[in-house]
C-alpha positions as CSV (number, residue, x, y, z in Angstrom):
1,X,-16.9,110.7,-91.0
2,X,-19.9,113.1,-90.7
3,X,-19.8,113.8,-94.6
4,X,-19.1,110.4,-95.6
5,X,-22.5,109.7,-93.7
6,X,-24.2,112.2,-95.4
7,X,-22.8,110.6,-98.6
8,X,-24.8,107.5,-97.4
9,X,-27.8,109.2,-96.5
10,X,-28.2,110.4,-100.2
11,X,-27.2,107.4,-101.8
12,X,-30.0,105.4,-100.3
13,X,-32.4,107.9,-100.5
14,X,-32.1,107.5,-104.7
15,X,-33.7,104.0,-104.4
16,X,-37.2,104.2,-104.0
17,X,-39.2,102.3,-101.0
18,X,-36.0,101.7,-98.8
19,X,-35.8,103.5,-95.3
20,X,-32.3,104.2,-93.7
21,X,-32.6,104.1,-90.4
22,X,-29.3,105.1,-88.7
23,X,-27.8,103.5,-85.5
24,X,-24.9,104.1,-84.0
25,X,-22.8,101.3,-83.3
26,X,-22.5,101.7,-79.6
27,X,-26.5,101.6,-78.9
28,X,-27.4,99.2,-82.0
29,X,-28.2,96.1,-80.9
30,X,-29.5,92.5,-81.5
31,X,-33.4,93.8,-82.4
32,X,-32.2,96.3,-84.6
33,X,-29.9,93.7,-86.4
34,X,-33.2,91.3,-87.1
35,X,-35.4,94.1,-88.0
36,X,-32.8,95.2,-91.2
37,X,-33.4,93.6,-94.3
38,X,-29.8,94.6,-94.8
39,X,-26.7,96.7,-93.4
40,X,-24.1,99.0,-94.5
41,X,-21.2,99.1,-92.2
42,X,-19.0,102.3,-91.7
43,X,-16.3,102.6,-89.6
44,X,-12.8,104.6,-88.8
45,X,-9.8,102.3,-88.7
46,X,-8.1,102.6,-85.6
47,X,-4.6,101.8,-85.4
48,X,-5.4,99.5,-88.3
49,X,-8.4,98.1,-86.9
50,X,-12.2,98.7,-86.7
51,X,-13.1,101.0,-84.0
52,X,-14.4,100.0,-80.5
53,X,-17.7,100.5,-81.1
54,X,-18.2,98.4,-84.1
55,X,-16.0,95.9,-82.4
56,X,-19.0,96.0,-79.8
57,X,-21.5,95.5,-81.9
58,X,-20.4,92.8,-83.2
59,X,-19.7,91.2,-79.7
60,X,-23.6,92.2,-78.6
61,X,-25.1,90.7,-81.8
62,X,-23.4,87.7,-83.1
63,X,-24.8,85.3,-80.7
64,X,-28.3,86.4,-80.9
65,X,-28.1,86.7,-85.0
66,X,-26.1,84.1,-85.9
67,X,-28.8,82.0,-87.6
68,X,-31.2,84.6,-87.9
69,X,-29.5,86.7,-90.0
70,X,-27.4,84.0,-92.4
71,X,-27.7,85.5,-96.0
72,X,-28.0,89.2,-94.6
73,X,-27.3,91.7,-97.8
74,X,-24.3,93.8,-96.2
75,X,-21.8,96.3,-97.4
76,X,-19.0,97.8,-95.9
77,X,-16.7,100.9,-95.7
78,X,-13.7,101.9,-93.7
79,X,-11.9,105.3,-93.5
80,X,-8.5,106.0,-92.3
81,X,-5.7,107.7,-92.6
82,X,-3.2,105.3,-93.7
83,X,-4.5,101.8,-93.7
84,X,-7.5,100.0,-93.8
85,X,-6.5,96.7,-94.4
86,X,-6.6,95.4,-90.8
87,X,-9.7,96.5,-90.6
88,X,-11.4,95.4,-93.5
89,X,-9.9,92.0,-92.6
90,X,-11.2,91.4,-89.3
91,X,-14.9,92.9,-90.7
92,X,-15.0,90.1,-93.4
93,X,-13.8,87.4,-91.1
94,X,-16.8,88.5,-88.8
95,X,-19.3,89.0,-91.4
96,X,-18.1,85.6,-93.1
97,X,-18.6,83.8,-89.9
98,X,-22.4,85.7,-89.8
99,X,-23.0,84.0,-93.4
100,X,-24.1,87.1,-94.4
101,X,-24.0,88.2,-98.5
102,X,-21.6,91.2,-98.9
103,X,-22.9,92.5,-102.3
104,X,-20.8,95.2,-103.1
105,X,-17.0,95.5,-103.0
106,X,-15.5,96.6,-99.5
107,X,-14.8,100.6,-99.6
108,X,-11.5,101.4,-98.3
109,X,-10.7,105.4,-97.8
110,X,-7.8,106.6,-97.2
111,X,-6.9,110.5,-96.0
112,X,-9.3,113.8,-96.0
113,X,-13.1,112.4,-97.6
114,X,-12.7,113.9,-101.4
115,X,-15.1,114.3,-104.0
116,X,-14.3,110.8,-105.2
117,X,-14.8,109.2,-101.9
118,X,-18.1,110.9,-101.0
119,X,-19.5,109.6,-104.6
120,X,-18.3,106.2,-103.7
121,X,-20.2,106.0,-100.2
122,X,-23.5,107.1,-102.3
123,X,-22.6,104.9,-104.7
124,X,-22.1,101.9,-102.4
125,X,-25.2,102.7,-100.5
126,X,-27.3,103.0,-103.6
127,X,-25.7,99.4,-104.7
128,X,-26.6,97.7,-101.1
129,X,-30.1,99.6,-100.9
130,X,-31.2,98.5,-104.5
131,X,-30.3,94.9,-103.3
132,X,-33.1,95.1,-100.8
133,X,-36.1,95.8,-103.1
């Protein structure tokens, strides 16, 4: 996951006048959420699913942000080594229930991150970061 994030880090940085701040899952929380003019979620698919600490997040935020953050620009990708569909699934059902605006196709990656799938992180960073200014 560590060079998929790196993949992220360099597709927002080629839009001009958006910062990336980084959070992990596990210790983002309900400010951070409201302070984002928009979120790209990454996560491993665990036994078909998102991990834990998404999961979490979503638990420690949705309360808090539900009408505060309806509209929310988001984008999504999900890494694992078979299957991603689970995963995806329960992320859109979320995110659908937040009312936020998923504005660029859901990333599904499957296996060892190639050359292919570290341009498409950039590339779906780029698209969500460019939706922000």
């Amino acid at each position: 996951m560590q060079a998929l994030l790196e993949a992220v880090r360099e597709g927002a940085a080629l839009v001009d006048d958006v910062e990336l701040v980084l959070r992990p899952a596990l210790s983002a929380g309900a400010a951070d959420l409201l302070a984002a003019d928009g979120v790209l979620l990454g996560t491993p698919a665990n036994i078909g699913y998102m991990s834990g600490a998404l999961k979490h997040f979503f638990d420690t935020v949705y309360y808090p942000c539900l009408e505060a953050t309806v509209g929310l620009p988001y984008g999504v990708y999900v890494h694992g080594n078979d299957d991603t569909a689970g995963a995806l699934t329960a992320i859109g059902t979320i995110t659908g229930a937040l009312r936020w605006k998923q504005v660029a196709a859901p990333l599904s990656l499957i296996g060892a991150p190639d050359h292919d799938a570290l341009e498409a992180c950039r590339e779906l960073a780029a698209t969500v970061a460019v939706t922000l200014g």
